[in-house]
C-alpha positions, 0 to 999 in steps of 0.5 A, a space after each residue: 833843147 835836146 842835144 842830139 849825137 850828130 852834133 859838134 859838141 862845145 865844153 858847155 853842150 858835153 857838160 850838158 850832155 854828161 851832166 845827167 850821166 854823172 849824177 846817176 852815178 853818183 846816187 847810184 854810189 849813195 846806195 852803199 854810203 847811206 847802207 853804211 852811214 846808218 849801219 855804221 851809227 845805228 848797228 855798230 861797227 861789226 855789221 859795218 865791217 861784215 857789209 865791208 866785207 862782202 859788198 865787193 862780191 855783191 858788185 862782181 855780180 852786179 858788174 855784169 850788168 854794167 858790162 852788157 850796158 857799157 859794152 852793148 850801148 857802144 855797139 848800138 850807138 856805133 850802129 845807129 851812126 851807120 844809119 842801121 837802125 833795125 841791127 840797132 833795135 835787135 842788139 837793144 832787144 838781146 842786150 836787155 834779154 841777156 841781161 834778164 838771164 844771167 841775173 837769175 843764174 848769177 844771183 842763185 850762184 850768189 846765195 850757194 857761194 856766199 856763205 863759203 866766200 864770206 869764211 874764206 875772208 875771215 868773218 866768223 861768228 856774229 860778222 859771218 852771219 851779217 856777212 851771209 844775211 845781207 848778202 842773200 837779201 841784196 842778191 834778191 833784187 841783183 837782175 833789178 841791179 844789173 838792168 839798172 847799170 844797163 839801162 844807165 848807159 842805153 839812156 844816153 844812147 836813146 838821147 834820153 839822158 834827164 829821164 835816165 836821171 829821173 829814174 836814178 834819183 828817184 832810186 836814190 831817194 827812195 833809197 834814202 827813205 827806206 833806209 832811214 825807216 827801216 834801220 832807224 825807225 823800224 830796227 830792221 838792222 841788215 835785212 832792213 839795209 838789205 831791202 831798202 837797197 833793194 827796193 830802191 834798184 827795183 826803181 832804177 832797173 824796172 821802171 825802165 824796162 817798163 818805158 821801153 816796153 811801152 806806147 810812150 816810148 818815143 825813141 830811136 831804141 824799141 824792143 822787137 822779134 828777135 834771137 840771141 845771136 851769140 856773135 852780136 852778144 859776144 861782141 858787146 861783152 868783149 866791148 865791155 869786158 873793161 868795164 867788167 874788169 874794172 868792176 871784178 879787179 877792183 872788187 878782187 882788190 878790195 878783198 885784198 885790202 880788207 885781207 892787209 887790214 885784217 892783219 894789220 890793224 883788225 876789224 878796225 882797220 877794216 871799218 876805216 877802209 869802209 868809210 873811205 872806200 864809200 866816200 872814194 865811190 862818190 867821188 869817182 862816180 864823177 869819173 865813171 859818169 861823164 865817161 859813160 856819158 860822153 861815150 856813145 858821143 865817140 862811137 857815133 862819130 866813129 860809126 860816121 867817121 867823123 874823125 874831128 869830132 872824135 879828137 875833139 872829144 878826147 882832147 876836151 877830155 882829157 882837159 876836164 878830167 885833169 882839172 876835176 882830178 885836181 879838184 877831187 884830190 883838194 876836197 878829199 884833203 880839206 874834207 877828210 874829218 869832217 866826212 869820216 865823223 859821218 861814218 865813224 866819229 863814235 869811236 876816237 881810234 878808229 876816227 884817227 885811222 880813218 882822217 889819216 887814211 883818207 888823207 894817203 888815199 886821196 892822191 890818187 884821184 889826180 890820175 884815176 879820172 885820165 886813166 878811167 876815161 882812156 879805158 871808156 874811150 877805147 870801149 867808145 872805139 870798139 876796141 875792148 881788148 885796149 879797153 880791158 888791158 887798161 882796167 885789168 892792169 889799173 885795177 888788179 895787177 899794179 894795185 895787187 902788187 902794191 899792196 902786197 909789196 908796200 906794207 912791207 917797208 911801210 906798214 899800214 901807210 902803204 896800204 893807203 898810198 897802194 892805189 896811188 902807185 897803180 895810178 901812176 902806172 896804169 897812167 903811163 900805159 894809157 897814155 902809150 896807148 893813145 900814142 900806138 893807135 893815133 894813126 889807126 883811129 885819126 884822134 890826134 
């Protein structure tokens, strides 16, 4: 039975209803953990480490599409809440030719900057021309890559969420698929990785523009006559803007990262941030998910000031993100060798470095489910300027600090538990967030 907006929502009906969202988040991560998995064992480490290098890139601009679908979904939930169905369908029918646009001058500025970007962070030699060739294929498909983070999110809008689902795991799987073929079977090596992540994203960002294109598509979202209107557009960017600054800061940081780990402990070092870095994907990919997931559940009952509703949302929560923090923190410990030997049990350094690493890094998970959440809860809410001020402190300026200033006093260690620190600090400007703007939104 389907579960619609307008309903009051139990912890069974929002696990119901996220429950989708989370599991397209998650094959959405397998992208990069299978890439690497079979680049790491069947390519070797230095193709490993170029992929490392240059795939927070590849997400920045793949992150604007997840800026659009975060942002402008919020926008047309809110709208579909006041009961304005057709501003809903001309915002739906912008949102996706935006996105179309800017997928095409974002991926020829890709391939100009690429090889400039990937010598800026230090690959040379045979790492730089891994770096360029898998780069220039995977931006191929990045219009594909941004209309799927969009179509995730309008989705749940349209109450579509298992066939949203559908279509992420079947790009999963076919993710999967090809990646064994070509890399093990047909030794493609990074142009094989590179096309099979491709391929795959044409799947979870064609396909759908195809059901919303067509007679079949049953609901309240349809694509009709309209215009760019630059303030509607500006609107659902400025909404989403936290998600892109999520995106680019953590990305930002991640060149960082692999820039303190380069120094410190070599191309190593780079490959075991690598390993655990696809293993943290999968895991916050929890979080990501149910925040997308229960968002437009806040924006219609905002857009319908249904203020018991929203309280009721962000009260059970913030109780589900507390406990799966806890939970996540528990397996990355438990877990910790066992997933590192998928990536790295060829090399016994690098293995060692890569457990004890993982095992520092894992605690941040106790706080980063509470802290993304209150960043999606403020986007659900309209108000992406708290959304944006929430990831852009979480995500660039505390994490930049620590791990520029914790390395000093402890080395290698404090690269590890930088993230950890930002938590903590980003979790007490949420939570003074959530206590400035009670009274403006009637949550609490």
């Amino acid at each position: 039975m389907t579960i619609q907006l307008s309903e009051h929502f139990t912890y069974k009906k929002i696990f119901r209803f996220a429950l989708p969202s989370i599991v397209m988040m998650v094959f959405t991560s397998i992208y990069g953990v299978v890439d690497g998995t079979f680049i790491s064992n069947f390519v070797g480490k230095i193709a490993f480490a170029a992929i490392n290098l240059v795939w927070p890139f590849l997400m920045i601009l793949g992150a604007f599409g997840f800026m659009i679908g975060t942002g402008g979904s919020a926008l047309v939930a809110k709208t579909l809440g006041e009961n304005k169905k057709e501003d809903a369908n001309r915002y739906f029918t912008m949102l996706i030719a935006l996105v179309i646009i800017l997928g095409v001058l974002l991926t020829i500025l890709g391939f100009v900057i690429i090889r400039p970007l990937s010598k800026a962070l230090g690959a040379s030699g045979t790492m730089l021309e891994d770096c360029v060739t898998y780069g220039r294929v995977l931006m191929i498909f990045n219009t594909a890559f941004m209309l799927q983070s969009v179509f995730q999110s309008l989705f749940i809008t349209a109450e579509k969420p298992r066939l949203g689902l559908i279509m992420t795991v079947a790009a999963g799987i076919t993710n999967m698929v090809l990646d064994a073929l070509f890399i093990a079977v047909f030794k493609w090596g990074l142009v094989g990785a590179g096309l099979a992540t491709g391929l795959s994203q044409c799947i979870g960002g064609i396909l759908p523009l195809i059901y919303f294109l067509s007679p079949r598509n049953d609901t309240a979202l349809k694509f009709v006559k309209t215009k760019l209107e630059g303030k509607v557009l500006l609107k659902a960017c400025a909404n989403g803007a936290s998600e892109l600054m999520t995106t680019v800061s953590s990305s930002l940081v991640s060149m960082l990262y692999n820039f303190q780990l380069m120094r410190l402990a070599g191309q190593n070092g780079i490959a075991a941030y690598g390993a655990v870095m696809y293993v943290e994907f999968v895991f916050v990919a929890v979080f990501i998910g149910y925040s997308i997931g229960t968002a437009p559940i806040v924006s219609y009952h905002y857009g319908s000031e249904n203020h018991d509703e929203v309280k009721n949302m962000l009260r059970k929560s913030f109780t589900i993100m507390s406990i799966l923090g806890v939970i996540m923190m528990t397996l990355a410990q438990i877990l910790a060798a066992p997933l590192s030997k998928i990536f790295v049990g060829y090399d016994a350094e690098l293995f060692a470095m890569t457990v004890h690493g993982f095992k520092l890094f894992s605690f941040y998970f106790i706080l980063a489910g509470i802290n993304i959440y209150a960043s999606s809860f403020f986007t659900a809410l309209n108000n992406g300027v708290i959304s944006a001020t929430i990831s852009f402190l979480r995500t660039l300026v505390f994490q930049m600090l620590s791990v520029l200033i914790l390395p000093i006093f402890l080395h290698l260690d404090g690269v590890w538990l930088a993230i950890t620190v930002a938590e903590v600090c980003a979790f007490v400007i949420a939570i003074s967030f959530l206590i400035a703007k009670k009274e403006k939104y009637h949550y609490a």
